[in-house]
VODODO-955158 format. One record per atom (N, C-alpha, C): residue in one letter; x negated, y, z. Coordinates in steps of 0.1 Angstrom, whole numbers, plus 2048, in hexadecimal, padded with zeros to 3 digits. Example, Ala and Ser with C-alpha at 12.3 -4.5 7.8 and 13.67 -1.06 7.14 Angstrom:
<recs>
A77C7C784E;A7857D384E;A77C7DF84E;S7807EA847;S7777F5847;S77F80084F;
</recs>
This chain:
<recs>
XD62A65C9F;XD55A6ACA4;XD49A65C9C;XD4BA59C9A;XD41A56C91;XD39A5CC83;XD4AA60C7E;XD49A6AC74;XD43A73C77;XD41A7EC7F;XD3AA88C85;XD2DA82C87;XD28A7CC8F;XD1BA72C90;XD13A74C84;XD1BA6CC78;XD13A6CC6C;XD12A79C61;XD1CA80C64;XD1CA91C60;XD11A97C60;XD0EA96C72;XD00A99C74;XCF4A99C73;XCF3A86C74;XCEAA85C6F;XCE4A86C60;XCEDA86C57;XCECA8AC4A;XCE9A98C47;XCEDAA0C50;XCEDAAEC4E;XCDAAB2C52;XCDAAADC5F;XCCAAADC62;XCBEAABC5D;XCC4A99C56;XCB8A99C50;XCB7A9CC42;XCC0A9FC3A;XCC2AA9C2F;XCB4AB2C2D;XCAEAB0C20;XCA0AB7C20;XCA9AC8C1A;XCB2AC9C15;XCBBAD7C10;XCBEADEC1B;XCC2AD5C22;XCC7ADDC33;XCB8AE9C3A;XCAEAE1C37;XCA6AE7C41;XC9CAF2C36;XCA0AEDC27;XC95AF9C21;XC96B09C28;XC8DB0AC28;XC82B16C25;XC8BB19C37;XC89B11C41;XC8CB14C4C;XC99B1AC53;XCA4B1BC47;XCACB27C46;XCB8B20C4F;XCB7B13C4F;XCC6B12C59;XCBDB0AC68;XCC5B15C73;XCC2B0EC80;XCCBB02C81;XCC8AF8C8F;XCCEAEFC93;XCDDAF5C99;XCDFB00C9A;XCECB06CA0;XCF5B05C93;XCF0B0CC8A;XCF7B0CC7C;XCF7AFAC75;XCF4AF6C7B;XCF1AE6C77;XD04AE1C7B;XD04AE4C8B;XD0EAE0C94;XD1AAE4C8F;XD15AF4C8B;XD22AF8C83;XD2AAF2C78;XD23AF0C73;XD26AEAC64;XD2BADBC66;XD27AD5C70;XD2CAC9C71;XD3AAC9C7C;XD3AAD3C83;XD42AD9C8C;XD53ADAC80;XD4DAE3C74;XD53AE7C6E;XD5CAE0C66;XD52AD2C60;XD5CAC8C59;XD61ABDC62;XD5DABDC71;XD66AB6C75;XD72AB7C79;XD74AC4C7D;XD84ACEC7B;XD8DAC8C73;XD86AC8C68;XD8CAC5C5A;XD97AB8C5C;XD91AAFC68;XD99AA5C68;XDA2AA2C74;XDA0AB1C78;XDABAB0C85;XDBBAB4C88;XDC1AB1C8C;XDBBAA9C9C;XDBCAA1C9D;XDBAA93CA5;XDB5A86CA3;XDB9A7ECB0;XDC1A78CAE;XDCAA6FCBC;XDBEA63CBE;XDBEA67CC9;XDAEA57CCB;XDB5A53CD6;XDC2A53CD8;XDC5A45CE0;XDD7A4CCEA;XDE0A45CEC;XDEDA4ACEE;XDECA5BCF7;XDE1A5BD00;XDE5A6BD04;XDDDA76D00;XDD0A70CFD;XDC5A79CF7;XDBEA80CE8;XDBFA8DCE5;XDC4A8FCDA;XDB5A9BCD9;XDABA9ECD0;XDA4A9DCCA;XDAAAB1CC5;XDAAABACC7;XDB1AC6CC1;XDA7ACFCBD;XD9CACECBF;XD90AD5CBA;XD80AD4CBC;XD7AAD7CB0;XD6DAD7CB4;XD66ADFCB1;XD59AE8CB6;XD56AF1CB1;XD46AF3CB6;XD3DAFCCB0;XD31AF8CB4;XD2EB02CC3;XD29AFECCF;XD2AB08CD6;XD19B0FCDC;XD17B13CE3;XD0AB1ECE1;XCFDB12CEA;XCF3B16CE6;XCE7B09CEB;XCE9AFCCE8;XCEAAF9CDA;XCEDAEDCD2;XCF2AE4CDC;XD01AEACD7;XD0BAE2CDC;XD12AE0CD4;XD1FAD2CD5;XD2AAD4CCE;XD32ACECD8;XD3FAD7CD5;XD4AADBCDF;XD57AD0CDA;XD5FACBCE0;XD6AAC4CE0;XD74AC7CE3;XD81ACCCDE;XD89ACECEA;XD95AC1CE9;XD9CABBCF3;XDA2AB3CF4;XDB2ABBCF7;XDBDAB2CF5;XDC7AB2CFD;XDCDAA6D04;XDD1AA5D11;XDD4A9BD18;XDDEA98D17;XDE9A8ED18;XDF6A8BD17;XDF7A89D2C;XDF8A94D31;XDF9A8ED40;XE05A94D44;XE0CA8DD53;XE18A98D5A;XE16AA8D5C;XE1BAAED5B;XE1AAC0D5F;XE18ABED6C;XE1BAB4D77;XE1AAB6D83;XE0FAAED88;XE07AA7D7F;XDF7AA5D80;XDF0AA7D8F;XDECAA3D9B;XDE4AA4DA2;XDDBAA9DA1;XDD2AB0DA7;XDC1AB4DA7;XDBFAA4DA3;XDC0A9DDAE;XDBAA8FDB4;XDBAA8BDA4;XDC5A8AD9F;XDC9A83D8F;XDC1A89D87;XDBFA95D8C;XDB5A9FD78;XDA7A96D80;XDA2A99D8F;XD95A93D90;XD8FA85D8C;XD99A7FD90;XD9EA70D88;XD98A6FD7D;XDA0A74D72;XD9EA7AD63;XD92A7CD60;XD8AA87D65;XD81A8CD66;XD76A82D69;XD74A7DD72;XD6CA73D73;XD67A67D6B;XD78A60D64;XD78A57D5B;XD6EA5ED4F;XD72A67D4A;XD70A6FD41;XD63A6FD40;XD5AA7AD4D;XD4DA77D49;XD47A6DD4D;XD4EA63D50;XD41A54D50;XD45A51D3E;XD4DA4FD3B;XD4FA4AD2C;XD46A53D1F;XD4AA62D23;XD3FA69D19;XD30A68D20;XD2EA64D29;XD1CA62D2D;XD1AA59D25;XD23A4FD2B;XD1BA40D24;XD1CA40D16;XD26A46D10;XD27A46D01;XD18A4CCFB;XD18A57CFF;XD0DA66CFE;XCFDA59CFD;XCFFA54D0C;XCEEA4FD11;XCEEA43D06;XCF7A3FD04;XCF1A32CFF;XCF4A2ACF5;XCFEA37CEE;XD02A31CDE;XCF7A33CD3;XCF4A29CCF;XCE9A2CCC1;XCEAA37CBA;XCF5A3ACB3;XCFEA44CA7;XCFBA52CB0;XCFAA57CBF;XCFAA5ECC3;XCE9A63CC7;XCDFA57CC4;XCD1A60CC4;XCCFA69CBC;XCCFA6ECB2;XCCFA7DCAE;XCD3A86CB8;XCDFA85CBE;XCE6A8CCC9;XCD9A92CD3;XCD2A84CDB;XCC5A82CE3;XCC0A8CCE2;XCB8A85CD3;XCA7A8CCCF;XCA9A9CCCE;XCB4AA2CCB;XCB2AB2CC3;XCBDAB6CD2;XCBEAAECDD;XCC5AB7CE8;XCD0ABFCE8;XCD9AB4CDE;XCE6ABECDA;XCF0AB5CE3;XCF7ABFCEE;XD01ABFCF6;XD0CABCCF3;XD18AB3CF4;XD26AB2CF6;XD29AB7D00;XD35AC4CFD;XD3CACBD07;XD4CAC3D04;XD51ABFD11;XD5BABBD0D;XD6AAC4D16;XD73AC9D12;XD7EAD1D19;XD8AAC4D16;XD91AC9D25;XDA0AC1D22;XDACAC8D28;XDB5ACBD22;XDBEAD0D25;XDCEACAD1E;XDD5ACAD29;XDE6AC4D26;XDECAC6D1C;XDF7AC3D1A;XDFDAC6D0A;XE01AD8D0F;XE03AE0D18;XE03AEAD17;XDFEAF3D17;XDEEAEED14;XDDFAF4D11;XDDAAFBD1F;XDDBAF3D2D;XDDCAF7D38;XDCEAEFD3B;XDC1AF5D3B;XDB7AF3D41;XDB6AE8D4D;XDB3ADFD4D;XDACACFD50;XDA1ACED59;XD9AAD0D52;XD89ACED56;XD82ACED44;XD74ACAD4A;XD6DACBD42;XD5BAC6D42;XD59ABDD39;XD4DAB4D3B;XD42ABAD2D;XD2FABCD36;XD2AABCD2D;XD22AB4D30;XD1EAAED25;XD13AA2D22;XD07AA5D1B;XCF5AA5D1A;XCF1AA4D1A;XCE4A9AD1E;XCD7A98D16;XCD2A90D1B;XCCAA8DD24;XCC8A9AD2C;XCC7A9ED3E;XCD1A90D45;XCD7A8BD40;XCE4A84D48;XCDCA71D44;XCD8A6ED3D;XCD7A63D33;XCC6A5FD3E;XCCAA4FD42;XCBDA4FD49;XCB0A4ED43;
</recs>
């Protein structure tokens, strides 16, 4: 993630990026969207697994995860999940330094999660509406 962090911000404040007006902040996401693919997918811990990223519409960027969970998963257990989930990306989002760029220009983390059988989860978006 980090690596993305600084993608960005390199990409932003890049005086090439912004000549003559020609690239939006959507096309910004993309491009960073685009080389972080490059290094996927990405095991960030024994069940959760990193399978895509892409830029998504009202400067956003999109995540998709895969969960290592039972097929016979509870609601109670995905809510569980779900909950952990977005307290950990808030607090990451509100209050990691590397993620003010993220703040100031109002670009969203959408996050999807779904089983190893690509069987729909839930799904968390973070912006700075959320961050006190």
């Amino acid at each position: 993630m980090k690596h993305l962090t600084t993608l960005l911000l390199t990409l932003l404040v890049s005086g090439s990026l912004w000549a003559d007006g020609a690239k939006t902040l959507d096309l910004v996401l993309q491009e960073v969207a685009n080389e972080y693919s490059k290094l996927l997918p990405i095991r960030l811990d024994a069940v959760m697994t990193v399978t895509k990223v892409y830029a998504g519409l009202n400067k956003s960027l999109v995540y998709e995860y895969e969960l290592k969970v039972k097929s016979d998963i509870t609601k109670k257990g995905i809510e569980k999940l779900r909950n952990i989930s977005f307290e950990r990306e808030k607090n990451n989002y509100c209050s990691n330094p590397e993620l003010k760029i993220y703040r100031e220009n109002n670009i969203a983390l959408e996050h999807y999660f779904t089983d190893t059988s690509r069987r729909f989860l839930f799904n968390i978006i973070i912006d700075k509406t959320l961050c006190d």
